[in-house]
C-alpha positions in Angstrom: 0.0 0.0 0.0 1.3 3.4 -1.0 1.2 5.9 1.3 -1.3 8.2 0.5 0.0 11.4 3.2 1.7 13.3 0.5 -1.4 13.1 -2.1 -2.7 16.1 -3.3 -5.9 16.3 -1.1 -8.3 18.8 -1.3 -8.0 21.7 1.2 -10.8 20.3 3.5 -8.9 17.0 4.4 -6.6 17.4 7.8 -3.4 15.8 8.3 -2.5 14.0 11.2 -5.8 14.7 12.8 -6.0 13.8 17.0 -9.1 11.1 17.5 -8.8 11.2 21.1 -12.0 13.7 21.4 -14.0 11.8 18.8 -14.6 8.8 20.3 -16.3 8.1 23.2 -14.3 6.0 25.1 -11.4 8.9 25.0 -8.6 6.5 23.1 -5.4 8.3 22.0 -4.6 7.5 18.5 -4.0 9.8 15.2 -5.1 9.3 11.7 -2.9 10.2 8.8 -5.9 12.0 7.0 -9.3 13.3 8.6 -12.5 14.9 6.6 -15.4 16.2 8.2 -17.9 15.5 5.2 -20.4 18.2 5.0 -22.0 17.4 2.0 -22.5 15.1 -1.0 -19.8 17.4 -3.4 -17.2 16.4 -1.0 -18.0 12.9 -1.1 -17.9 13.2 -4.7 -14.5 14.7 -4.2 -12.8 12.3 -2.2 -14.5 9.6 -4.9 -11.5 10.4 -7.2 -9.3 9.0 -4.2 -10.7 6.0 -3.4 -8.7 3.1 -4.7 -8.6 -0.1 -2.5 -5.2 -0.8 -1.6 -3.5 2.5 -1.7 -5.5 4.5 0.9 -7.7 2.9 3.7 -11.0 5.2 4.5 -12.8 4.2 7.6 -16.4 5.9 8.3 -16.7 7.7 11.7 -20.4 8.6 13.0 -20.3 9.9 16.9 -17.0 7.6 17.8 -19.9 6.0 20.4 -19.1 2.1 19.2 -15.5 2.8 18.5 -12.4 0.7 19.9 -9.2 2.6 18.3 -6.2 0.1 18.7 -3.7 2.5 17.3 -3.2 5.3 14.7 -4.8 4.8 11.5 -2.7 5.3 8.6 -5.7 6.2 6.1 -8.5 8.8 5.6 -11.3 9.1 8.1 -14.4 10.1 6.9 -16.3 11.9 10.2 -19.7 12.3 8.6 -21.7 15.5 9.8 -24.4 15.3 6.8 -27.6 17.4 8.3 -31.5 17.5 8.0 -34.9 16.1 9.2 -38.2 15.9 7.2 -41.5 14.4 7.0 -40.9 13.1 3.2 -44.3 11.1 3.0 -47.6 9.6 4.4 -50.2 6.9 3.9 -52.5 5.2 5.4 -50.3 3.2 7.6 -47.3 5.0 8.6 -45.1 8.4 8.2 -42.1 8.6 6.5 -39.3 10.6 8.2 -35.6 11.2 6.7 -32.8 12.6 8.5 -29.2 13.1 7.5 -26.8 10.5 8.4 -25.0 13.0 10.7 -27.7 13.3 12.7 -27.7 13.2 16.7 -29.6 9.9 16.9 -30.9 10.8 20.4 -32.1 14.3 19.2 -34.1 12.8 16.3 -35.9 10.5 17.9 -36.8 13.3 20.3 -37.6 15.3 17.0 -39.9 12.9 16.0 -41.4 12.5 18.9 -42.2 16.3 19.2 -44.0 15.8 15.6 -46.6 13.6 17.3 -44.9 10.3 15.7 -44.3 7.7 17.3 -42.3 4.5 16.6 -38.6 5.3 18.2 -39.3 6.2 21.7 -37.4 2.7 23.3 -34.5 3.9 21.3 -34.1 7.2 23.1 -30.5 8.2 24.3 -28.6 5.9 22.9 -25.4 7.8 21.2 -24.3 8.2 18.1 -25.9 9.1 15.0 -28.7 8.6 12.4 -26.2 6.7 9.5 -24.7 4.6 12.4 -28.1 3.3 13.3 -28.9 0.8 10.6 -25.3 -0.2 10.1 -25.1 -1.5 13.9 -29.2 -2.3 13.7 -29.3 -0.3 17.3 -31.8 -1.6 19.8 -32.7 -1.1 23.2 -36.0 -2.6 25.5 -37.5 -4.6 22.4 -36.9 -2.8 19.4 -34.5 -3.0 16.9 -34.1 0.1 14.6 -34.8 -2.2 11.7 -38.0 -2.5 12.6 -38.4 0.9 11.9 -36.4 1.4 8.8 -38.0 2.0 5.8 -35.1 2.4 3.2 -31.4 4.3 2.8 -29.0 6.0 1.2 -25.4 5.7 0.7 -22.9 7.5 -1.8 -20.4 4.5 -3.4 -17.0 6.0 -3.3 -15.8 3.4 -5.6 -18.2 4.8 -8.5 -19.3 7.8 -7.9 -23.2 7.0 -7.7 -25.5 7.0 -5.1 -27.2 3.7 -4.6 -30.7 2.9 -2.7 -30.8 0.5 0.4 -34.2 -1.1 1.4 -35.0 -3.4 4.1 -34.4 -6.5 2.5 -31.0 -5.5 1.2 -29.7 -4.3 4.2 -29.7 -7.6 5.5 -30.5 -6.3 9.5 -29.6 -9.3 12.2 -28.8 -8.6 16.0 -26.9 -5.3 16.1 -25.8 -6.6 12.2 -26.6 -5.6 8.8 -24.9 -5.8 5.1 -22.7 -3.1 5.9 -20.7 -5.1 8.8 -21.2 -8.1 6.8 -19.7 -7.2 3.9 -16.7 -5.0 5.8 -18.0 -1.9 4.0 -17.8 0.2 7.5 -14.7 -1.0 7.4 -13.1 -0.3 4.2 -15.2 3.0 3.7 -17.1 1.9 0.5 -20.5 3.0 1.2 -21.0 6.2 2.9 -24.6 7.0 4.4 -26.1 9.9 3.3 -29.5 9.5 5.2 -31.5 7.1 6.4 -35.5 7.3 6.2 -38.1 5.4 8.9 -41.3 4.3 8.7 -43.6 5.6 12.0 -46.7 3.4 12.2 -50.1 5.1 12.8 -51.3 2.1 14.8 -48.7 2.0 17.4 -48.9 -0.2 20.2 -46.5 0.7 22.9 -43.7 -1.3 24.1 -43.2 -1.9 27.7 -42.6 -5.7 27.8 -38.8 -5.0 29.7 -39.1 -5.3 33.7 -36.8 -1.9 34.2 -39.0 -0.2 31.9 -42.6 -1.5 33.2 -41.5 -0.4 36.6 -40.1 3.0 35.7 -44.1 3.7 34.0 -45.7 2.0 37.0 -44.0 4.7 39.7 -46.2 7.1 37.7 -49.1 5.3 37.3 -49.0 2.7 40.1 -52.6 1.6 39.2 -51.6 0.6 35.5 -55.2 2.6 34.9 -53.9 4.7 31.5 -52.1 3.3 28.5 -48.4 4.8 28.5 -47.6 7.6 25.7 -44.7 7.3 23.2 -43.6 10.5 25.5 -44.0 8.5 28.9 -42.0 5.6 27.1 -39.2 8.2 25.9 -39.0 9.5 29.3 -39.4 6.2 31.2 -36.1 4.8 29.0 -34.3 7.9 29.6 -34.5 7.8 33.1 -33.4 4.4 32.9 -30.3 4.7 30.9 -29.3 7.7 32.5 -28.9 5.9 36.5 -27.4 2.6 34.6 -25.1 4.1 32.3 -22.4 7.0 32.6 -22.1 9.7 30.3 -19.6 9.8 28.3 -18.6 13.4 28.3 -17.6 12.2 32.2 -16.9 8.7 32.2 -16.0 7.7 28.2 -17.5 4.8 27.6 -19.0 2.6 24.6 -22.2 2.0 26.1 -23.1 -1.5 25.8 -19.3 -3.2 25.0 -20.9 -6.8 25.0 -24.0 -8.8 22.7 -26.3 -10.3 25.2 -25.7 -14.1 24.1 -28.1 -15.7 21.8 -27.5 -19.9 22.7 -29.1 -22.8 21.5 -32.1 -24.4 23.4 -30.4 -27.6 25.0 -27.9 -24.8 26.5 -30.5 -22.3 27.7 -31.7 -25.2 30.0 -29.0 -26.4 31.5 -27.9 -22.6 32.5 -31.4 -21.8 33.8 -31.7 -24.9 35.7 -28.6 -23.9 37.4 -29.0 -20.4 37.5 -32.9 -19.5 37.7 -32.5 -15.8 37.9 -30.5 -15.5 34.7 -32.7 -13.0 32.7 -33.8 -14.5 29.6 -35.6 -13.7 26.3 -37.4 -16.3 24.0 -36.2 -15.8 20.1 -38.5 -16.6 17.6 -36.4 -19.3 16.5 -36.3 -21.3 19.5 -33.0 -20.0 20.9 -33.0 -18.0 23.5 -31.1 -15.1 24.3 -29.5 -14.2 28.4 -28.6 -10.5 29.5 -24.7 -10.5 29.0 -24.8 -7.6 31.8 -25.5 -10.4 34.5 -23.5 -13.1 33.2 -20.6 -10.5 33.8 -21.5 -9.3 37.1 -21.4 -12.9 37.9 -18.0 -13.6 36.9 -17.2 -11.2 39.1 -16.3 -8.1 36.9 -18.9 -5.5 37.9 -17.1 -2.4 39.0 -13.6 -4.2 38.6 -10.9 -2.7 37.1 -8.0 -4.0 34.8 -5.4 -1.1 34.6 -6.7 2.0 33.4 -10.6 0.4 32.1 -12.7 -1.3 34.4 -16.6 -2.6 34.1 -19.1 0.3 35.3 -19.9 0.1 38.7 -23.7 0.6 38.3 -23.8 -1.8 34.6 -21.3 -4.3 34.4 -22.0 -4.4 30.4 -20.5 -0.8 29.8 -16.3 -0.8 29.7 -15.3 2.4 31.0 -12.2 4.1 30.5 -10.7 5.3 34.2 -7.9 7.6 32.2 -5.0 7.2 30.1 -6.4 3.8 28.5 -5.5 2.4 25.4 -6.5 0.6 22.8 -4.3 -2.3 24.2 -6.0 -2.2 27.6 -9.0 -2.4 26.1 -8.7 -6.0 24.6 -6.9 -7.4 27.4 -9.8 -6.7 29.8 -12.2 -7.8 26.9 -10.1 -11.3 26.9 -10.4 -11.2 30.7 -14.0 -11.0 31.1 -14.7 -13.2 28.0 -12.4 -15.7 29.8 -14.2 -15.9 33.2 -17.6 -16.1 31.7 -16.4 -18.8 29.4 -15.3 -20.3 32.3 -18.4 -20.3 34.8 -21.2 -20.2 32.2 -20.1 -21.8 29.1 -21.0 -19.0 27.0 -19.3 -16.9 24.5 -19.6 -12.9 24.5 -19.3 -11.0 21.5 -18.2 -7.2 21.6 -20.1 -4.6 19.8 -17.8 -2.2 19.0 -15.6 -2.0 16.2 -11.9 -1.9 16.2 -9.8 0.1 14.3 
């Protein structure tokens, strides 16, 4: 691979651009080349660049599901694309776009606002709008796929902007095409925006225990039917005493998959552990809170050098000061080590490392 620091870049690309303040879990590292796209020109720009195998470009949302292992020796592409509308209606549902550089937290409050319901269990999670399908976010029984009603993404490799609809983007849990293929990864497809279905009909989701009792200190009696609003507020209270913020504690969020296992294995763990939370899949598997299974092991509010598991959510990794990308793995391997050990069960991390 050629090095590509000495191109002739257009005047908006930065050289040897700090990361350390955009990602969330505060990781030192450089990258030889940084762009904070703006618009759909500059991507068109940067087009002429793109040849796999002489320059690596890796797409950057809000840095919130972001392991950097080390400086990155091609162009990051920090996409800040803007915009929210209502872009159609039926019978069934609105249609509401927002640019890929949204504040995913602030749209979903947007939409909300609107009088449209649909996103409210999905409220304060971080990052932004593009990110959202690519990681198929979800939080207290929704998935953002279940919301999504189609994409699009500008292809760097020809210039052309290409439509994504449900089918194609291929959504599993916290998966889709886009991690499938490597294409966050090798900075094909960029997101321009992403556009979501709201049904009219909606029925309210409060089948999660933390969420059920947050709406019930409200209305103890259970006499009114919560709103999306009640929802939205009922999840933000809960994230907010479970998880730190990251402009105090940097943080990924969630840093683990809750573990999806096969049948015969769900019931040997539950005979032996009863209170392991659980959740029935539609395919007979069954999927355990990862959260527990690592508080369990013993690594809730433990630390491992300078990152530790959160004290009040043993899923969240948490950066005490100073950490790198190193220290991040090694406690990863620790804490996949001693559940592997006690439950039998493999966890996955979420975030991706660069």
């Amino acid at each position: 691979m050629r090095s590509a620091s000495c191109w002739p870049w257009p005047d908006f690309v930065e050289r040897e651009a700090n990361l350390s303040q955009r990602n969330t879990l505060a990781l030192r590292a450089h990258a030889a080349l940084y762009a904070r796209v703006l618009s759909v020109e500059q991507l068109a720009t940067l087009a002429e660049f793109y040849a796999p195998g002489d320059c690596r470009f890796f797409i950057l949302g809000g840095g919130s599901n972001l392991v950097l292992t080390g400086d990155f020796d091609g162009l990051v592409l920090h996409i800040a694309l803007s915009g929210r509308a209502l872009v159609g209606e039926d019978d069934e549902a609105w249609y509401v776009r927002a640019g890929a550089g949204e504040n995913w937290h602030d749209f979903v409050q947007w939409t909300l606002a609107q009088g449209w319901p649909g996103l409210e269990n999905l409220s304060l999670i971080p990052g932004t709008v593009g990110a959202a399908p690519i990681q198929n976010i979800g939080a207290y029984g929704l998935e953002a796929g279940e919301r999504f009603h189609a994409l699009t993404a500008f292809d760097l490799q020809t210039g052309e902007t290409v439509r994504f609809d449900r089918a194609a983007c291929r959504f599993g849990y916290r998966d889709s095409v886009f991690k499938q293929e490597g294409w966050h990864l090798d900075g094909r497809f960029v997101i321009i925006d992403v556009t979501f279905r709201l049904p009219k009909r909606w029925q309210p989701l409060t089948g999660y225990a933390d969420i059920a009792r947050e709406l019930a200190e409200h209305d103890p009696h259970g006499s009114a039917r919560p709103t999306a609003r009640q929802i939205a507020d009922a999840v933000i209270a809960v994230r907010q005493r479970k998880l730190p913020d990251p402009a105090r504690i940097p943080n990924t969020g969630s840093f683990f998959h809750n573990p999806v296992v096969e049948a015969d294995t769900a019931r040997r763990l539950l005979s032996a552990y009863p209170a392991l939370p659980h959740y029935p899949q539609p395919d007979g598997r069954m999927k355990f809170a990862a959260g527990w299974l690592i508080e369990q092991a013993g690594w809730k509010g433990r630390d491992l050098g300078a990152v530790g598991m959160f004290e009040k959510q043993a899923l969240v990794l948490v950066n005490r000061g100073g950490a790198t990308g190193a220290d991040v793995i090694a406690l990863m391997q620790a804490v996949q080590r001693d559940v592997r050990e006690k439950f039998g069960v493999e966890l996955m991390p979420e975030p991706v490392f660069l």
